[in-house]
PyMOL commands that place a pseudoatom at each C-alpha (Angstrom):
pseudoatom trace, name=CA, resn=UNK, resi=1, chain=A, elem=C, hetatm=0, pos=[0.486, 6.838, 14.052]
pseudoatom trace, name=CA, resn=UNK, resi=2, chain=A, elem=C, hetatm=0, pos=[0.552, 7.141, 9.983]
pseudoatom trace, name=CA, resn=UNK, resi=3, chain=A, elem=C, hetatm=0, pos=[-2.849, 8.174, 10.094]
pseudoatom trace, name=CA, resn=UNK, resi=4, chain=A, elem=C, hetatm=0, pos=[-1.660, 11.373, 12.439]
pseudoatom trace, name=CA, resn=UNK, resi=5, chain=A, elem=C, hetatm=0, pos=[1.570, 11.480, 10.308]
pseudoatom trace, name=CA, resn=UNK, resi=6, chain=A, elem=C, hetatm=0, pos=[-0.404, 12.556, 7.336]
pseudoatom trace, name=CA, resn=UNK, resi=7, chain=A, elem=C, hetatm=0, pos=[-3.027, 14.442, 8.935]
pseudoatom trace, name=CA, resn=UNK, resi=8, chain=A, elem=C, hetatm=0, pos=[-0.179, 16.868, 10.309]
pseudoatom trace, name=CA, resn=UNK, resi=9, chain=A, elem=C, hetatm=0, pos=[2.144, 16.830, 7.177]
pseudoatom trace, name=CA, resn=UNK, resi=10, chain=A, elem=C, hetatm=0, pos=[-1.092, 17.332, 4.880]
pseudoatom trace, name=CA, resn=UNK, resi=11, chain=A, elem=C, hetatm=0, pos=[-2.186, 20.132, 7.271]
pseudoatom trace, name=CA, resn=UNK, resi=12, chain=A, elem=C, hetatm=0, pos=[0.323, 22.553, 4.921]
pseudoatom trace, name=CA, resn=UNK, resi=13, chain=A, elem=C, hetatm=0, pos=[-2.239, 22.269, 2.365]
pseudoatom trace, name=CA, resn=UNK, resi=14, chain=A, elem=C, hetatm=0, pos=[-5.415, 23.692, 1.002]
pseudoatom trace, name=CA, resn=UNK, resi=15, chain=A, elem=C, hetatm=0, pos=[-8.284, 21.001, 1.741]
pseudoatom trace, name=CA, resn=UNK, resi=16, chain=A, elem=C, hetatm=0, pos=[-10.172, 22.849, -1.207]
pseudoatom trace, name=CA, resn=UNK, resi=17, chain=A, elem=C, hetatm=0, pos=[-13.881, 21.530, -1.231]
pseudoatom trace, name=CA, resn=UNK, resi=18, chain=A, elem=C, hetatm=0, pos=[-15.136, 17.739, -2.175]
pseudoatom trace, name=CA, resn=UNK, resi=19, chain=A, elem=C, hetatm=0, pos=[-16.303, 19.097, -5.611]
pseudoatom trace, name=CA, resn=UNK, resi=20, chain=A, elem=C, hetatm=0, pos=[-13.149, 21.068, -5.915]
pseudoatom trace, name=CA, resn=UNK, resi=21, chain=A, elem=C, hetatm=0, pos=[-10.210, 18.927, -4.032]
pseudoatom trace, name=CA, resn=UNK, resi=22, chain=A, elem=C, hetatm=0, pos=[-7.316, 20.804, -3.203]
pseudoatom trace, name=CA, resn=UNK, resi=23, chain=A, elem=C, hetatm=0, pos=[-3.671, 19.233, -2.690]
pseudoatom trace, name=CA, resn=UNK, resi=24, chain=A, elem=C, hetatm=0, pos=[-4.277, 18.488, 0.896]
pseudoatom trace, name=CA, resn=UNK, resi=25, chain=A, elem=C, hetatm=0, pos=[-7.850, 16.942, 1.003]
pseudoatom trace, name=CA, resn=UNK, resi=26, chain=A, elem=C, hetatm=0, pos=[-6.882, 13.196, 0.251]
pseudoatom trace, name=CA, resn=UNK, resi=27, chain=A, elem=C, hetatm=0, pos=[-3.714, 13.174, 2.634]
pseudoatom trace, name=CA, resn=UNK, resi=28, chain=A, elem=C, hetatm=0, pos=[-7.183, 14.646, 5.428]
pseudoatom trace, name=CA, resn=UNK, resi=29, chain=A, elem=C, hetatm=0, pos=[-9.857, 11.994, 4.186]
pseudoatom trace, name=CA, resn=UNK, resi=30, chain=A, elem=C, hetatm=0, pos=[-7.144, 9.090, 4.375]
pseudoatom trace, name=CA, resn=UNK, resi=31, chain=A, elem=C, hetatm=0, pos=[-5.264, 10.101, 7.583]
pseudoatom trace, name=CA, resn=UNK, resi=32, chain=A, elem=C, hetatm=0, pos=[-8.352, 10.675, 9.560]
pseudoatom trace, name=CA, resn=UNK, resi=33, chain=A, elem=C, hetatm=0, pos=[-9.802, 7.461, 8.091]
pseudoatom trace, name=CA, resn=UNK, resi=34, chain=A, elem=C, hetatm=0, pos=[-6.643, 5.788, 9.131]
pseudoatom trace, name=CA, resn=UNK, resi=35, chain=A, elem=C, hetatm=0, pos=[-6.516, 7.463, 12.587]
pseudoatom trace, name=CA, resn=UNK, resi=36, chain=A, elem=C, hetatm=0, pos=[-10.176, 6.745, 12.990]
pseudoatom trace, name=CA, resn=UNK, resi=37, chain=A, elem=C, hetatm=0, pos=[-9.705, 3.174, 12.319]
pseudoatom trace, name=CA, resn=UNK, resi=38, chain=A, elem=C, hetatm=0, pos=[-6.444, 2.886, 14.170]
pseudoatom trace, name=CA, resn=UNK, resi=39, chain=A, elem=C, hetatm=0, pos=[-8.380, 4.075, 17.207]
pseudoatom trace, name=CA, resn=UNK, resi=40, chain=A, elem=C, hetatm=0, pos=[-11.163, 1.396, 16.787]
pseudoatom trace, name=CA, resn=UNK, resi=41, chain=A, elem=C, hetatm=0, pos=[-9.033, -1.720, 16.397]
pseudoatom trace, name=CA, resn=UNK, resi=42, chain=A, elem=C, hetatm=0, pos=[-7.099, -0.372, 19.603]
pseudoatom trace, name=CA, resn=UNK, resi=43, chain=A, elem=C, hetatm=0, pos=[-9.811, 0.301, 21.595]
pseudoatom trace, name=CA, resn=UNK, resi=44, chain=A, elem=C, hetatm=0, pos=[-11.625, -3.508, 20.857]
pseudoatom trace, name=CA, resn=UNK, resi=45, chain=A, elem=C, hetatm=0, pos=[-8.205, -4.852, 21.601]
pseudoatom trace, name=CA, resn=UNK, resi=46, chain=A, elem=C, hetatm=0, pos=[-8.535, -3.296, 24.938]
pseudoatom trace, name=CA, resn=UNK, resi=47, chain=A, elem=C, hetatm=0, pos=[-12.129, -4.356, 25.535]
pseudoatom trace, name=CA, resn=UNK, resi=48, chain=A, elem=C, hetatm=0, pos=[-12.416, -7.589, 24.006]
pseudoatom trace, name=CA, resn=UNK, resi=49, chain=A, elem=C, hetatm=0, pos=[-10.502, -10.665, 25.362]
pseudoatom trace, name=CA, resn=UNK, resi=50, chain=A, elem=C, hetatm=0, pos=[-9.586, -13.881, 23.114]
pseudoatom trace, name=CA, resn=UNK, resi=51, chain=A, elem=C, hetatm=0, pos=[-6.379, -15.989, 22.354]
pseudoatom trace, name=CA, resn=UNK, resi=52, chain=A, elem=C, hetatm=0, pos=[-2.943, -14.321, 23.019]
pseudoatom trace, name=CA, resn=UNK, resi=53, chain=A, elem=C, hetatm=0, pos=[-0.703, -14.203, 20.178]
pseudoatom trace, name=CA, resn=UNK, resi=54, chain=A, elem=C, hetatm=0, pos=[2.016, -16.807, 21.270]
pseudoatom trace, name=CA, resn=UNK, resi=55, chain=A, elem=C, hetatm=0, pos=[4.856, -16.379, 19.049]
pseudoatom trace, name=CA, resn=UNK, resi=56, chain=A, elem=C, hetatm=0, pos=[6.032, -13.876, 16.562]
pseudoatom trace, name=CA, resn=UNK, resi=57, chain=A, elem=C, hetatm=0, pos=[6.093, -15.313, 12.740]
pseudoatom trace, name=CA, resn=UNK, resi=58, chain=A, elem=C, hetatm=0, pos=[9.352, -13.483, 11.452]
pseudoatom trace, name=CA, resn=UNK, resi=59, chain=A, elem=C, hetatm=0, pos=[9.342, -14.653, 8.187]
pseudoatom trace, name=CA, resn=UNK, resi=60, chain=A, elem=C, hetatm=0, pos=[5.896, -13.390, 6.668]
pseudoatom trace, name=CA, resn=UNK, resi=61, chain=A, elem=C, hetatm=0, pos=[6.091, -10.344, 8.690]
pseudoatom trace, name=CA, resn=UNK, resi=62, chain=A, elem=C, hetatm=0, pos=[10.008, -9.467, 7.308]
pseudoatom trace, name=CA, resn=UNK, resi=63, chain=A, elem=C, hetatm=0, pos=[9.048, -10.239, 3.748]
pseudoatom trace, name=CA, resn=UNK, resi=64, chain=A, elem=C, hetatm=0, pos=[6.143, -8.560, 3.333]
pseudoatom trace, name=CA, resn=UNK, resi=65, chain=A, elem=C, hetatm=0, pos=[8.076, -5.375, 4.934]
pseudoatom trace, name=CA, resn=UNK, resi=66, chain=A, elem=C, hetatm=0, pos=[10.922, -6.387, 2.185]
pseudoatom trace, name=CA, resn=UNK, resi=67, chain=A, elem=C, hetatm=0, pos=[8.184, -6.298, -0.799]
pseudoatom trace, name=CA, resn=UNK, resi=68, chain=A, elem=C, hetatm=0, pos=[6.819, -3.107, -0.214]
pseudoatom trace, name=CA, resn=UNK, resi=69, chain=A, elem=C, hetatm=0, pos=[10.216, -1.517, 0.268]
pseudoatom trace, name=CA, resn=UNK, resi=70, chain=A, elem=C, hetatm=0, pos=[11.527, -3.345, -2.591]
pseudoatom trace, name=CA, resn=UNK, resi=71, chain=A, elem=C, hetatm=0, pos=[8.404, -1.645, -4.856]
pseudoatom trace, name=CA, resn=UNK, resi=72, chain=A, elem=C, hetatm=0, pos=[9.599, 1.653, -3.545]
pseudoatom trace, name=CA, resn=UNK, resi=73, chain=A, elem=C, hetatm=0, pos=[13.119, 1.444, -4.812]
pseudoatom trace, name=CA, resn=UNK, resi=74, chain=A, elem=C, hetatm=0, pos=[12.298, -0.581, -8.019]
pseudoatom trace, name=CA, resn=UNK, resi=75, chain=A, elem=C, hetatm=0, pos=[9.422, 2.399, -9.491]
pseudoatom trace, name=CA, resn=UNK, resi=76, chain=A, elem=C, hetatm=0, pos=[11.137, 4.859, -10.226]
pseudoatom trace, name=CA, resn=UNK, resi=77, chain=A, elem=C, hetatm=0, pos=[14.408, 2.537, -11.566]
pseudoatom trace, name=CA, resn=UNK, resi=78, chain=A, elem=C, hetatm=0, pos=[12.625, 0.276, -13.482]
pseudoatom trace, name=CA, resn=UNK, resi=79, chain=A, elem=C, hetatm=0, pos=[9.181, 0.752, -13.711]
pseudoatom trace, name=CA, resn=UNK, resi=80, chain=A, elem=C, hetatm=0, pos=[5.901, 0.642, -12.815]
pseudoatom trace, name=CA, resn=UNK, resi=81, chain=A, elem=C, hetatm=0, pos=[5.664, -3.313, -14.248]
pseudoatom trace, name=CA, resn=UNK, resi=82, chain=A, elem=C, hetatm=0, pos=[9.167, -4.716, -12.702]
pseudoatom trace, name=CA, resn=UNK, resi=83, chain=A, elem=C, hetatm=0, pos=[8.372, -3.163, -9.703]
pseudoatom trace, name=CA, resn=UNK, resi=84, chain=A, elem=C, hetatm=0, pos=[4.902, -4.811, -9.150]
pseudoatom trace, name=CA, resn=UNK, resi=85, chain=A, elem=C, hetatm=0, pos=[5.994, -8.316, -10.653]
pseudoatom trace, name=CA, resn=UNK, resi=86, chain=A, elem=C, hetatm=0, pos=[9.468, -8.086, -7.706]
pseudoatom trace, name=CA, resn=UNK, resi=87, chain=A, elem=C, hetatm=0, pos=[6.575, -6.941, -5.065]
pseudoatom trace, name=CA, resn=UNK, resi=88, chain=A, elem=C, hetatm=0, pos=[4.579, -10.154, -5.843]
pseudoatom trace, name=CA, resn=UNK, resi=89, chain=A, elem=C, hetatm=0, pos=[7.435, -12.619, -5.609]
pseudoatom trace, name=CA, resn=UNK, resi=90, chain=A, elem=C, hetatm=0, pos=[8.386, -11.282, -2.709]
pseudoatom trace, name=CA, resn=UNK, resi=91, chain=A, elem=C, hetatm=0, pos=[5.449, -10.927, -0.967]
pseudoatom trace, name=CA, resn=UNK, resi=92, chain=A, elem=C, hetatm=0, pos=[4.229, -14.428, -1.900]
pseudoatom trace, name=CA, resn=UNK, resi=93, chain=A, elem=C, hetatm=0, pos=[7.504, -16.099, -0.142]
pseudoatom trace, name=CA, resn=UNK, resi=94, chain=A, elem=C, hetatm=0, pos=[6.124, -14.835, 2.591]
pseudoatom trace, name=CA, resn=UNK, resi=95, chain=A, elem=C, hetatm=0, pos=[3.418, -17.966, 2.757]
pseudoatom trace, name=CA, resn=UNK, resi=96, chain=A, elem=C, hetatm=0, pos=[4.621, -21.908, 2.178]
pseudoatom trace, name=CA, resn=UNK, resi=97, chain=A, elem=C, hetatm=0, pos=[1.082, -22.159, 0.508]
pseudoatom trace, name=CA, resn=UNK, resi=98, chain=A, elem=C, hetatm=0, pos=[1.969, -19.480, -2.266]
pseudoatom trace, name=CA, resn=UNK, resi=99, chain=A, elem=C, hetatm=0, pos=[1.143, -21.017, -5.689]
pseudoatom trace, name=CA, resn=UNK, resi=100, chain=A, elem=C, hetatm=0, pos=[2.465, -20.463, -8.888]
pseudoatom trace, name=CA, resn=UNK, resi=101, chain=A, elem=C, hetatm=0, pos=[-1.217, -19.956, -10.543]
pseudoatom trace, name=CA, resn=UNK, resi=102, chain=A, elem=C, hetatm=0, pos=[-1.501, -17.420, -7.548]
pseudoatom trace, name=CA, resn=UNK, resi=103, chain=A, elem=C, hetatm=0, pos=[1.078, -15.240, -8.048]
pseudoatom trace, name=CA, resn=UNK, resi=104, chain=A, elem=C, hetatm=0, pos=[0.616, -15.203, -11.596]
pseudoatom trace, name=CA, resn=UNK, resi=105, chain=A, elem=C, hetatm=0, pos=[-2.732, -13.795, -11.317]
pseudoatom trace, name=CA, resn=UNK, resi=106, chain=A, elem=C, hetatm=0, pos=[-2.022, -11.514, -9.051]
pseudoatom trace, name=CA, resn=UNK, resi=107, chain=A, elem=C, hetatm=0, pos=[0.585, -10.014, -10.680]
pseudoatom trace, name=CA, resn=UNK, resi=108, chain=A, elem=C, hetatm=0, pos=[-1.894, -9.772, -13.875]
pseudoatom trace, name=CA, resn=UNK, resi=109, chain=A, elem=C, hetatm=0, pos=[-4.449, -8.396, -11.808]
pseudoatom trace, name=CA, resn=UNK, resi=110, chain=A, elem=C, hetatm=0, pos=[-2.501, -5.813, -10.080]
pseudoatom trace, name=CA, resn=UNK, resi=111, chain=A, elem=C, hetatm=0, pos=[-1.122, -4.302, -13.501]
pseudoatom trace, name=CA, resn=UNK, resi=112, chain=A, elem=C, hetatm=0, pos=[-4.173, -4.597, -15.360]
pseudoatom trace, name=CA, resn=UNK, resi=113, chain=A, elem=C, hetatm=0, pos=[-5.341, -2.002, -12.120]
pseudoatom trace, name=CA, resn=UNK, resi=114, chain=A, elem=C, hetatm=0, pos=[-2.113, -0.133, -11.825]
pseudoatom trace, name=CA, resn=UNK, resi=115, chain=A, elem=C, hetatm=0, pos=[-2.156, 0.668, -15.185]
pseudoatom trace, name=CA, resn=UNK, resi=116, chain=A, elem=C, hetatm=0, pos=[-5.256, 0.986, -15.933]
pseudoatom trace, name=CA, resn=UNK, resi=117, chain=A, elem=C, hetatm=0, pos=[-5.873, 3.104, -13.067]
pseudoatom trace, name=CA, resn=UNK, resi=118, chain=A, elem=C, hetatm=0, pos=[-2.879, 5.908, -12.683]
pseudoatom trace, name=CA, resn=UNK, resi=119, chain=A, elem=C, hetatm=0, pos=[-1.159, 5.542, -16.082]
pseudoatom trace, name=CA, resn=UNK, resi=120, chain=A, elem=C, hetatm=0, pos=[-4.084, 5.592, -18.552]
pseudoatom trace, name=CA, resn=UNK, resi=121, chain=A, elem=C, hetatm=0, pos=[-7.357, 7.162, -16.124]
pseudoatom trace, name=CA, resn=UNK, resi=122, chain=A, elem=C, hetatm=0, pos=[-5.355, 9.381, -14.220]
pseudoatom trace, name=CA, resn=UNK, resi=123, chain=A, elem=C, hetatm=0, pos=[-2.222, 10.207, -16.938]
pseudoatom trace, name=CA, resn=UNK, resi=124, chain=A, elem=C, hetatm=0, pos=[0.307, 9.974, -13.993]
pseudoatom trace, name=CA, resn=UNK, resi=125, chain=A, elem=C, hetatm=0, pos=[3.724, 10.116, -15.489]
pseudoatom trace, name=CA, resn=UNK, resi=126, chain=A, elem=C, hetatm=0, pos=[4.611, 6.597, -13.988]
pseudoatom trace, name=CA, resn=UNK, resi=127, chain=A, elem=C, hetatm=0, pos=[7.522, 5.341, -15.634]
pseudoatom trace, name=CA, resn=UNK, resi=128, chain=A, elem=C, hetatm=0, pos=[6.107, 1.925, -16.983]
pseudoatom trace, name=CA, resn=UNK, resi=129, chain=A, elem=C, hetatm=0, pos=[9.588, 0.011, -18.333]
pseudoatom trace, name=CA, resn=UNK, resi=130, chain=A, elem=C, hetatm=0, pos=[13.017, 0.827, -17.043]
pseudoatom trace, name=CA, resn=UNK, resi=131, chain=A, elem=C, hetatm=0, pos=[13.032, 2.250, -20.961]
pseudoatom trace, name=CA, resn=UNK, resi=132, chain=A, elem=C, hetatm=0, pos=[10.374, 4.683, -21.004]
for i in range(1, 132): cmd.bond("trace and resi %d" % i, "trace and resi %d" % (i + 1))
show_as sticks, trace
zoom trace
């Protein structure tokens, strides 16, 4: 369903060439690859039998929802940094087996990427602290 989101919202836009990419060419690639792959896990899960999922586990499923919506209200607020360190701790309540070590890491990781990536590659005006 996302992958045919995008692929019809992204339709408004030039696809431009793979040499050349125009605005809509990413929101194609992704949202066929997404449909594509949507199509193959469905299809197995038709064809292929194995153990029935018994019971629903609320917890990891609600906070891991809660993370990534959290992230999405904390960018543009408080930046790029707050936002990934409050989508970590979140997301890592989801699991009893979480560590501290873990998390830590993570988060490092994840900036180190992030930032690395968009801010200083790309020069996307991220907003990095709540102050900048």
């Amino acid at each position: 369903g996302v992958g045919i989101t995008a692929l019809i919202i992204g339709r408004e836009y030039s696809l431009g060439t793979a040499t050349r990419m125009g605005p809509g060419y990413f929101p194609a690639l992704l949202g066929g690859l997404l449909t594509l792959l949507g199509a193959i896990i469905a299809a197995r899960s038709l064809l292929l039998t194995g153990a029935r999922v018994d019971t629903i586990h609320w917890r990891p499923l609600i906070l891991i929802l809660a993370s990534m919506l959290i992230f999405a209200a904390l960018l543009e607020p408080a930046g790029l940094v707050i936002a990934t360190v409050a989508l970590v701790v979140v997301g890592c309540l989801a699991s009893p087996e979480s560590r501290l070590r873990d998390m830590l890491s993570l988060i490092v990781f994840l900036l180190v990427v992030a930032l690395g990536l968009f801010v200083y590659s790309l020069g996307l005006p991220i907003k990095v602290w709540p102050w900048s």
